[in-house]
C-alpha positions as CSV (number, residue, x, y, z in Angstrom):
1,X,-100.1,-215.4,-12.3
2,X,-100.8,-213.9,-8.8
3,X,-103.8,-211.4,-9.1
4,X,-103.0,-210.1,-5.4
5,X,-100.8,-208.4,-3.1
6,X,-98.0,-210.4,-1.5
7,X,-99.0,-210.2,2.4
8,X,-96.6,-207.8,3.7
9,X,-95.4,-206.2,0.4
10,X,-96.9,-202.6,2.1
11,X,-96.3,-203.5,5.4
12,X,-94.4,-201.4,7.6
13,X,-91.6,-203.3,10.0
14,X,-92.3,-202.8,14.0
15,X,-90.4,-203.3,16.9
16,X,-90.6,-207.2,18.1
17,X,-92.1,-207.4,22.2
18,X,-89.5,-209.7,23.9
19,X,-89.6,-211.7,26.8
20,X,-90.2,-210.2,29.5
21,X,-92.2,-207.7,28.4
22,X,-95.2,-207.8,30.5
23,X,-97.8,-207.9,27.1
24,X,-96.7,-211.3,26.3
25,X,-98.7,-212.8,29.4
26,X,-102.0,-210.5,29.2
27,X,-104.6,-212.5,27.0
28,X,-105.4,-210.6,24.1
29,X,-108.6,-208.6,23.7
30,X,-111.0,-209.7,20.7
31,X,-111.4,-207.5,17.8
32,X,-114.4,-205.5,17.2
33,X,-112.9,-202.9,14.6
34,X,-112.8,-204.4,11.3
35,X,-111.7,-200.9,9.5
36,X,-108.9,-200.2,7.7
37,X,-106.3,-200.2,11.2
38,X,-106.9,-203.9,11.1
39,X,-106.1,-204.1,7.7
40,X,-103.0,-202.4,8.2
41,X,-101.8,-203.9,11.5
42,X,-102.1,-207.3,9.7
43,X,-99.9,-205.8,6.6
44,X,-97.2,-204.9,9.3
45,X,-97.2,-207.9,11.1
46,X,-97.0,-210.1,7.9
47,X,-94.0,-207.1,7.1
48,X,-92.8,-207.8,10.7
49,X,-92.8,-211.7,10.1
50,X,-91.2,-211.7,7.6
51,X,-88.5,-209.2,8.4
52,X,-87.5,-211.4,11.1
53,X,-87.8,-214.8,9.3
54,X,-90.1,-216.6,11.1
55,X,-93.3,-218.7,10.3
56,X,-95.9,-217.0,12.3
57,X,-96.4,-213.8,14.6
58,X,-99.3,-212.4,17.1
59,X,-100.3,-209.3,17.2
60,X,-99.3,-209.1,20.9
61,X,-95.5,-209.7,20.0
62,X,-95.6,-206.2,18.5
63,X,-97.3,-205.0,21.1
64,X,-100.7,-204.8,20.0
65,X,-103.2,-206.6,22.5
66,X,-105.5,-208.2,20.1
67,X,-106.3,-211.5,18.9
68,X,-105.1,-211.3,15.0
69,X,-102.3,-213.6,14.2
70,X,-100.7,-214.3,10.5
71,X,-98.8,-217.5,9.2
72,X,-96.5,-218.3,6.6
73,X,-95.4,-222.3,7.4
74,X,-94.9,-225.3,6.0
75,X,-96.4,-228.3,6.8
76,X,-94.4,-231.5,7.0
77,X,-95.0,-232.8,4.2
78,X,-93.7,-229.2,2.8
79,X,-96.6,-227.5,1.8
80,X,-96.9,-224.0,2.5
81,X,-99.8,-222.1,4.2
82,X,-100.3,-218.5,4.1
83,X,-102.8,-216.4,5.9
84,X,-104.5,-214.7,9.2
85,X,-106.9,-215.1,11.8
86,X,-108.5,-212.7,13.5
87,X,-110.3,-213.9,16.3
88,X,-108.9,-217.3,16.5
89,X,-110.2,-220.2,18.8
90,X,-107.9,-223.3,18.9
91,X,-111.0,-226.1,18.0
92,X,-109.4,-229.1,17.8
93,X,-105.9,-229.9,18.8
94,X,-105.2,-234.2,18.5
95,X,-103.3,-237.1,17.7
96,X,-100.2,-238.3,19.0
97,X,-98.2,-235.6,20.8
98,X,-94.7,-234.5,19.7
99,X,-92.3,-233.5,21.3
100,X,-90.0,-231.2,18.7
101,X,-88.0,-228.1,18.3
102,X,-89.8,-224.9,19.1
103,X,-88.3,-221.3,18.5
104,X,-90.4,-217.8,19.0
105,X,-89.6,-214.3,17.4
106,X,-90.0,-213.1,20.7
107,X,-86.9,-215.1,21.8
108,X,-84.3,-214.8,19.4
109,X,-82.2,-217.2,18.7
110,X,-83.6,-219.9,21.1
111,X,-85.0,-223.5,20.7
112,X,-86.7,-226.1,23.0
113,X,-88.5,-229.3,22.9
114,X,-91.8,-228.7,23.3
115,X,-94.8,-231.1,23.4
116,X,-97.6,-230.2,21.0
117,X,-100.1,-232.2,19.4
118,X,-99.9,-233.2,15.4
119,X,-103.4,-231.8,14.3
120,X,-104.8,-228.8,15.1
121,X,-108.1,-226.9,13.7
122,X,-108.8,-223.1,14.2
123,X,-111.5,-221.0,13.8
124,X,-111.7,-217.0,13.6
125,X,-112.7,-214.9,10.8
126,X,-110.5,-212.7,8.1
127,X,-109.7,-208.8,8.3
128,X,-113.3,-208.4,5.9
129,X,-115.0,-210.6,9.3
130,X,-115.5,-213.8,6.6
131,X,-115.1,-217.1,8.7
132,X,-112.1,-218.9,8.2
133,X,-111.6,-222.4,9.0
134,X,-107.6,-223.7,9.3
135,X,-106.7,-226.9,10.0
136,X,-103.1,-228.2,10.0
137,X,-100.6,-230.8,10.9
138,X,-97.0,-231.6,11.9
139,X,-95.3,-228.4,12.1
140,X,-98.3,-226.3,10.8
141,X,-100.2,-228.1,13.5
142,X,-97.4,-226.2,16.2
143,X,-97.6,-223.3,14.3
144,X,-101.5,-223.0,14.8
145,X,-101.3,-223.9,18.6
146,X,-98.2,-221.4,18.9
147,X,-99.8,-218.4,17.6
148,X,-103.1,-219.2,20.0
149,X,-101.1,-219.3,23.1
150,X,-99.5,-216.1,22.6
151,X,-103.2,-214.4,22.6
152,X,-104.2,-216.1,25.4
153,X,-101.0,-214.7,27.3
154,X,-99.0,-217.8,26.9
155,X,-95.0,-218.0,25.6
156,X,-93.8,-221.7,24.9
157,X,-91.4,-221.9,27.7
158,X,-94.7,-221.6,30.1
159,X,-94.9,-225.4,28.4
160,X,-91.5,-226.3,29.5
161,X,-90.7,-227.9,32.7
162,X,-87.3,-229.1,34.7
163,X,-84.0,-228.8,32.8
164,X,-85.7,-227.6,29.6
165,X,-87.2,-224.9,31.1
166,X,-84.1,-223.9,33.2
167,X,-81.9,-223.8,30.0
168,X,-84.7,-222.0,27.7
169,X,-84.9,-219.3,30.4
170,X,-81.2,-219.1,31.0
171,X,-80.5,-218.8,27.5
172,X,-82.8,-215.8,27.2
173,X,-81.6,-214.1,30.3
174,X,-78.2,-214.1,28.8
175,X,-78.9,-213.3,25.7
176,X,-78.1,-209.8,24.6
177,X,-81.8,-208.6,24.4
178,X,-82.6,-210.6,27.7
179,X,-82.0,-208.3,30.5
180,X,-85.8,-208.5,31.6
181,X,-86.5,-212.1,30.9
């Protein structure tokens, strides 16, 4: 029996920062506030996540320049991982890299090959400022190193080059919510 809250279950959904939008290539600023507006703003963005269907979401992508992000992916061998980060530093990222299908909530609709390494570790603390340890592989691995761009100002097609970045960014200009990208 599950003794707490489903993340997001009092979560409120906000608007989704697409791309172009200028906040998804400022680095995030580090959270001092650990009060109850962190508390909510990681409710809404596990609301927000989940709203939209994806697997993980930074604070940035609704517009919120801080380094929080929140999960809720599978790893390859399909088991799931749920949680936040606040604070997060990308530790380790190693083994072999792979090259696989990458999407972002702030690109609807639109996948490329991207190259990202199978293991990844990162460390941050929770809303309460208790340190957290996360360490995942395969596509929990991407996940982790996915999220940890996005605060540092980076959007997987910055990872593309040649054809795949042409068509990504293409895509996304001519996709009905991609006037500005």
């Amino acid at each position: 029996m599950r003794h707490r809250p489903i993340p997001g279950s009092s979560g409120l959904v906000r608007p989704m920062t697409l791309l172009g939008d200028p906040a998804l290539h400022a680095p995030c600023e580090t959270v001092s506030d650990f009060g109850p507006s962190l508390v909510r703003l990681v409710e809404d963005m596990f609301a927000t996540m989940y709203a939209a269907e994806g697997v993980g979401l930074a604070a940035n992508q609704v517009g919120v320049p801080l380094r929080v992000f929140v999960y809720d992916c599978p790893d390859d061998e399909d088991v799931r991982h749920v949680g936040h980060i606040v604070n997060p530093r990308l530790v380790e990222a190693d083994g072999i890299t792979v090259r696989g299908p990458e999407g972002c909530l702030s690109l609807p609709g639109i996948e490329a090959g991207t190259e990202r390494f199978d293991r990844a570790v990162v460390e941050g603390v929770s809303v309460a400022g208790d340190p957290v340890r996360v360490e995942g592989t395969g596509f929990f691995a991407r996940c982790l190193q996915h999220e940890c761009d996005h605060l540092g100002g980076v959007v997987y097609t910055d990872r593309l080059s040649g054809w795949r970045r042409a068509k990504a960014l293409r895509a996304a200009r001519r996709a009905s919510w991609g006037g500005r990208a």
